[in-house]
C-alpha positions in Angstrom: 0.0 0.0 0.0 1.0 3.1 -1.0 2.3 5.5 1.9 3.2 9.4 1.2 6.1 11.2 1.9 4.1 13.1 5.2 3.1 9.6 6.3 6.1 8.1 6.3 7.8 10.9 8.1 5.2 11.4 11.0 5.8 7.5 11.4 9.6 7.8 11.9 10.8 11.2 11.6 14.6 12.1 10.7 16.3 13.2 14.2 17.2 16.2 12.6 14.1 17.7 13.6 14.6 17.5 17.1 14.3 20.5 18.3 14.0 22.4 15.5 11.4 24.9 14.7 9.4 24.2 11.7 7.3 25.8 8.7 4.8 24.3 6.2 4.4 24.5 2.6 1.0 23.3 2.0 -2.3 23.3 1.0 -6.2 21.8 1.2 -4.5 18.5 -0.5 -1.6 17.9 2.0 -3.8 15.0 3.4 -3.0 12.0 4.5 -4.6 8.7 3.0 -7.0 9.0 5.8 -8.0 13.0 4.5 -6.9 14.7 8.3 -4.6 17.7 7.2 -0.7 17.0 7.4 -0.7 20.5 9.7 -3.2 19.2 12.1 -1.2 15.8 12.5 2.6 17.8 12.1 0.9 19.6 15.1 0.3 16.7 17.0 3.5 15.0 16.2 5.8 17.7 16.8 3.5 20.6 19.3 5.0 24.3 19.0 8.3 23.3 17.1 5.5 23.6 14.0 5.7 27.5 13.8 4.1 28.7 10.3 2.3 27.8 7.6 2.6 28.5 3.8 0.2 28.2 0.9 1.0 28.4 -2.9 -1.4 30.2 -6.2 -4.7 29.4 -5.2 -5.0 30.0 -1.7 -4.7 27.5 1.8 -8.1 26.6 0.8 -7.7 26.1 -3.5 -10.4 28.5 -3.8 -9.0 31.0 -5.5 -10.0 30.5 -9.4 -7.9 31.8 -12.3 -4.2 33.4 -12.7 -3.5 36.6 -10.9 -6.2 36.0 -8.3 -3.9 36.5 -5.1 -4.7 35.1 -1.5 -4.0 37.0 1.6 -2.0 36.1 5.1 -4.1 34.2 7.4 -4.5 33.0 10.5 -5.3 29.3 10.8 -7.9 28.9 13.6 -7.6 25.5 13.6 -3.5 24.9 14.7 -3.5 29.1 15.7 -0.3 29.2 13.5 0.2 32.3 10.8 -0.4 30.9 7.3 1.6 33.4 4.9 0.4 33.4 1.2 3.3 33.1 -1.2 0.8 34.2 -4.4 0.1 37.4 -2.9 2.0 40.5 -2.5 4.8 38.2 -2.1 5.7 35.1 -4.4 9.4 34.6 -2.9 9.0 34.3 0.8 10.8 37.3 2.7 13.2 37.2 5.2 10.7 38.0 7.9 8.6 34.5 7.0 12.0 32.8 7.3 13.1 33.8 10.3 10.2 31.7 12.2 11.4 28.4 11.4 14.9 26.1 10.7 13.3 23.8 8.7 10.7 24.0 5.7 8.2 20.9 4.9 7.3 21.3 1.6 4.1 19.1 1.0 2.2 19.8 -2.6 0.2 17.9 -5.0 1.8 18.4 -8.1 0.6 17.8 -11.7 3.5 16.2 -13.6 3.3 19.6 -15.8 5.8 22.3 -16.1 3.6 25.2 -16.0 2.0 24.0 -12.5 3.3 27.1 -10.5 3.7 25.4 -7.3 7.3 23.9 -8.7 8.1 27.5 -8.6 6.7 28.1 -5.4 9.1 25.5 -4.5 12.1 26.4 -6.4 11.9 30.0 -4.7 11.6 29.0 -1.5 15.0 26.6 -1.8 16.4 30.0 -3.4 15.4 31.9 -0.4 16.7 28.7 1.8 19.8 29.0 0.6 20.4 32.8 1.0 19.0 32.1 4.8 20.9 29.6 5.5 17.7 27.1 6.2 16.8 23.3 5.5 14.5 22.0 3.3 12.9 18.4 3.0 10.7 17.9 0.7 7.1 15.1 1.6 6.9 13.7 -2.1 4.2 12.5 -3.2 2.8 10.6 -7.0 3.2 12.2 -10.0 -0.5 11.7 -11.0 0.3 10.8 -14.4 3.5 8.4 -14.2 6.9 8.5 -14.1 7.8 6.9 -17.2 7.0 9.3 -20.2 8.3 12.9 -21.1 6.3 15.1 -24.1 7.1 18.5 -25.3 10.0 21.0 -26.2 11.7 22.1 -23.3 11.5 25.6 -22.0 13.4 28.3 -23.6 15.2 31.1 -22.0 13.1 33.7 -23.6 9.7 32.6 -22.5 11.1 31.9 -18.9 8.2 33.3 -16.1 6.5 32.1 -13.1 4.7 29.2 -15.4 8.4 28.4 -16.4 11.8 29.0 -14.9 13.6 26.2 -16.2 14.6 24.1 -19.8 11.9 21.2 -18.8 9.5 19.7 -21.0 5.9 20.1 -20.5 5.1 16.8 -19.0 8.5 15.9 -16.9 7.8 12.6 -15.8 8.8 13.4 -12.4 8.0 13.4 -8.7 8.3 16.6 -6.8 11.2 15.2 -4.8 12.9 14.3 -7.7 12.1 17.6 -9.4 13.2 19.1 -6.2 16.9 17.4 -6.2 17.4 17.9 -9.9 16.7 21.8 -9.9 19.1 22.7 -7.2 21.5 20.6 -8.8 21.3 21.5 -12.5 20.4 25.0 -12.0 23.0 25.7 -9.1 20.2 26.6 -6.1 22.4 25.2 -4.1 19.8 24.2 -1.1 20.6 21.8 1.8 17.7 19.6 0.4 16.6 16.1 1.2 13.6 14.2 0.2 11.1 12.1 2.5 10.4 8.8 0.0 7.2 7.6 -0.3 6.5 3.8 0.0 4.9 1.7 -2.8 5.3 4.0 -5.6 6.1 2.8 -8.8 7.3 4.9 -12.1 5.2 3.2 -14.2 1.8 4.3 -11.8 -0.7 6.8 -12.5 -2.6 8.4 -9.6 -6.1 5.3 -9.8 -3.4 3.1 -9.4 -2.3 4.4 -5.9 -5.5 3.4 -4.4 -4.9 7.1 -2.7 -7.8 9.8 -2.2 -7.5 12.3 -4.7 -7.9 16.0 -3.2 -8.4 18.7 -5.4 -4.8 21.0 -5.5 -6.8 23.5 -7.1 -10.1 24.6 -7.9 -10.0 23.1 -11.6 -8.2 20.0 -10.7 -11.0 17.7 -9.4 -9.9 14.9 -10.6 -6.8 12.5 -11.5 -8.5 12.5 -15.0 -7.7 16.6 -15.2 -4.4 15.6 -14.9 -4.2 13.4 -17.2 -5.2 16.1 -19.9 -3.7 19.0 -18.2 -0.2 19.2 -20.1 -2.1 19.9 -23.6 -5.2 21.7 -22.2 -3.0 24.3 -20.3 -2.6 26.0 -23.7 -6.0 27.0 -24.0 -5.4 29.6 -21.1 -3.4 31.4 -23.8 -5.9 31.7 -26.5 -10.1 32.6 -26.4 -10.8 29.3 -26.8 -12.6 28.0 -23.3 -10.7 25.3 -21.6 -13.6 24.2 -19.8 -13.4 26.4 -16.4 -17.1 27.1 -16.1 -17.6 23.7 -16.1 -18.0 20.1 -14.0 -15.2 19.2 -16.1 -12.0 21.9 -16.5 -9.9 21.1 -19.4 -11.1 17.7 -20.3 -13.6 20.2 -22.7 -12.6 22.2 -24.7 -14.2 24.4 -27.5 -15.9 27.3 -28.5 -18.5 28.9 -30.2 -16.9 29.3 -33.8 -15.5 25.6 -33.9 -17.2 23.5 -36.0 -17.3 19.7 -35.2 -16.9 18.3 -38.7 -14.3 20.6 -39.9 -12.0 20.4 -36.9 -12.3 16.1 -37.3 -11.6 16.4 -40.7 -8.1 18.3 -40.2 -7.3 16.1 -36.9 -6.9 12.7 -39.4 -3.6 13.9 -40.2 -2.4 13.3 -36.9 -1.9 10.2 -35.0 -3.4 10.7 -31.7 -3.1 7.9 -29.5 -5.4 6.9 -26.4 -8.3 9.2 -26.7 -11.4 10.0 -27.8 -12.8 13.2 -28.9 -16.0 13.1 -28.3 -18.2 16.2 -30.1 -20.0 18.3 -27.3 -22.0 21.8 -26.9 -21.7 23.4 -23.2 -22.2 26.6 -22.0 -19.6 27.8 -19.3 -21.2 29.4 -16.1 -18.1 31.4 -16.1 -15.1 32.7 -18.1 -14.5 32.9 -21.2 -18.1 32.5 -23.3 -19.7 32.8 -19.9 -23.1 31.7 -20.7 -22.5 31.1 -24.3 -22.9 27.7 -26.5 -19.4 26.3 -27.4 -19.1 23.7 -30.2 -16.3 21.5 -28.9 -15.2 18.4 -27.6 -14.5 16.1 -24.3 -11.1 14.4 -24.1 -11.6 11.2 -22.9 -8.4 9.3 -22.5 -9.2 5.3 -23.2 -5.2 4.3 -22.6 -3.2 6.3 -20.2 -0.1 4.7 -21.6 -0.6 5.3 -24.6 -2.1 8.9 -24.8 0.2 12.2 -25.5 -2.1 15.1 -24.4 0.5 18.2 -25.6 0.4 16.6 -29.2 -3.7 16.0 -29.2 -4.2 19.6 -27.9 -1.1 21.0 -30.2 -3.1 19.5 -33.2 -6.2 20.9 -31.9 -4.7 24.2 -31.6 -3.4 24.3 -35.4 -6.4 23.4 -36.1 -8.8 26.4 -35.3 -5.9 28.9 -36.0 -6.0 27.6 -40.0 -9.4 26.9 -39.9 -10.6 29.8 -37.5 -8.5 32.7 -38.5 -11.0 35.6 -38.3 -12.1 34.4 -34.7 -9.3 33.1 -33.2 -7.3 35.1 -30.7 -4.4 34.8 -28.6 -4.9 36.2 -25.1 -3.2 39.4 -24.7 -1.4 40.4 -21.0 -0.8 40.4 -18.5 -0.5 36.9 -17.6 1.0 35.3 -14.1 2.6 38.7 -13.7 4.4 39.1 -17.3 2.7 42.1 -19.3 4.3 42.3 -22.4 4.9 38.3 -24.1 1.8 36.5 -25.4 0.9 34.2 -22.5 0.6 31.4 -25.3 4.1 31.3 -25.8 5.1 31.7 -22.3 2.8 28.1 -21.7 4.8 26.5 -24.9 7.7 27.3 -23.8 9.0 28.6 -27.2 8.1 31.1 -29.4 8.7 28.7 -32.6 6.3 26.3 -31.7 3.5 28.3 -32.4 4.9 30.1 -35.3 5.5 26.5 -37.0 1.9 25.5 -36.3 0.8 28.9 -37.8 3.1 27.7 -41.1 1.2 24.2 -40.8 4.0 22.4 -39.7 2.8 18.2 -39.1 2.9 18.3 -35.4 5.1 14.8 -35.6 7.5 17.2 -37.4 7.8 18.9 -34.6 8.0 16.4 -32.4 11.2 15.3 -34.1 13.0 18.5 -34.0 13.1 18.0 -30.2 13.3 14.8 -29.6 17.7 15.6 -29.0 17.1 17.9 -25.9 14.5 15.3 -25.0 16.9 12.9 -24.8 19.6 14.9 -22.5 16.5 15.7 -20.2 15.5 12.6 -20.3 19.3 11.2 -19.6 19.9 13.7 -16.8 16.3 13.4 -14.8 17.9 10.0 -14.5 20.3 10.7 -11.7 17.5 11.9 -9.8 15.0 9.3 -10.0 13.7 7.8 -6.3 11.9 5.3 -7.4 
């Protein structure tokens, strides 16, 4: 059975906590198998050496909705401890925040995708450790959608922002542990880091394998399924196509009210697209973009995990309604996650090129080749870092 990283440490925690005063990176999710909140049970494990708390985008509580929406400092009436939002007026933690604790839990449902923005949470609080001179051990937990593949062009320099800091591909086949130990070391953080290993995870599981709960790390992840789709649906947040939010089922719909069933079908055939069904939907988002409004589209439904590649399904999907939807199509414009001058779109691919290629109808497997080298030296290098 699987056990997390949290569980695992409150059954035998490392003696160099003893005495040490410690803070929490966490959220609603950071639950244990039986749902009680890792804070409440830290608190019980460990009394006032648990100090402060620390939430990532979307608030302690996942409530806030969309990009940009920033939570506020709390105060947790539950422990009494100060929770201090890190998507706020502050995304690096300050040196005030740091000066309550010695160590930092870092506890987070992750997504397996690069533009998740609690990896950078993350990555600036080990920059901040190691100005401060502070620990860090990071509670690791699945990556909901395997270990075993990679998919997309890595990140480049140009596009970096809080949805990317670092060359990674959109789906990174990693868990945030290992993500953890592979940015201080390849990009020079230099953090005293460990990671807390979970028990029973395999590289080759996706989260319905686990037999683990499933708590919602934000407010349009409800499900494993979400995840699934997640690192090819993300694009949508660049363009004025809906991704679903507005719905029962965020980014496993997609669509809007210029597509045209038939027509997008027709130009998908020239794509191989592995492990899914599109199935042809109209739904009205109760919110955002087309709030209200009837959006021709479809509903992902992935039919083999293994086999699916959700960046090239919602790539092809994307060239699609720019060649066939030129008049209505639009990119978002800024600001987006606190950049106001790129196109959001290319800050979620990663690369400028990739859209300009799909603009000059470049074959998506085309494209795929042209990245398969820096795949390969991610792919060779997440190696040394692999737990599991």
């Amino acid at each position: 059975m699987l056990k997390i990283g949290l569980e695992v440490l409150l059954g035998d925690p490392p003696p160099s906590l003893a005495g040490k005063r410690i803070g929490y990176l966490c959220n609603q999710a950071s639950t244990v198998r039986a749902l009680v909140h890792g804070r409440i049970l830290l608190q019980e494990r460990f009394g006032r050496q648990l100090t402060s708390l620390f939430s990532p985008q979307h608030g302690f509580f996942s409530e806030k909705q969309d990009n940009m929406v920033e939570s506020e400092h709390l105060l947790d009436h539950v422990t009494g401890l100060p929770i201090f939002s890190l998507y706020g007026e502050h995304r690096r933690p300050t040196a005030e925040m740091f000066e309550r604790f010695d160590v930092l839990l870092i506890d987070l449902v992750d997504v397996g995708t690069r533009v998740y923005t609690f990896l950078y949470t993350m990555a600036y609080c080990m920059e901040m450790a190691t100005e401060y001179g502070k620990e860090v051990i990071i509670l690791d937990r699945p990556n909901p959608i395997g270990g075993e593949k990679i998919e997309g062009n890595l990140l480049h320099p140009d596009c970096s922002s809080f949805v990317g800091l670092f060359p990674l591909p959109m789906r990174h086949g990693l868990t945030f542990g290992e993500l953890a130990l592979l940015i201080n070391n390849e990009f020079a953080i230099g953090t005293e880091v460990s990671v807390v290993k979970m028990q029973g995870w395999r590289r080759d599981m996706f989260f319905r394998d686990t037999g683990f709960p499933w708590v919602a790390p934000s407010p349009n992840m409800p499900t494993p399924e979400t995840a699934l789709v997640y690192p090819g649906q993300v694009i949508w947040e660049g363009t004025n196509v809906s991704e679903g939010r507005g719905t029962t089922l965020p980014f496993e719909v997609v669509g809007a009210p210029y597509w045209r069933h038939e027509a997008i079908q027709a130009w998908l055939k020239k794509t191989e697209l592995p492990g899914c069904f599109l199935r042809p939907i109209i739904f009205q988002p109760t919110s955002g973009k087309w709030m209200g409004e009837s959006c021709h589209g479809f509903q992902i439904h992935v039919t083999e995990p293994k086999a699916y590649l959700p960046y090239r399904t919602s790539l092809a999907l994307l060239q699609a309604t720019m060649h066939l939807n030129p008049e209505q199509f639009h990119y978002k414009e800024p600001p987006y996650e606190y950049e106001f001058e790129r196109l959001p779109v290319d800050l979620i691919l990663g690369d400028r090129a990739v859209r300009e290629q799909l603009m000059q109808g470049q074959e998506i497997q085309v494209l795929e080749t042209g990245w398969q080298q820096e795949l390969r030296a991610f792919d060779n290098a997440r190696k040394n870092y692999f737990l599991y």
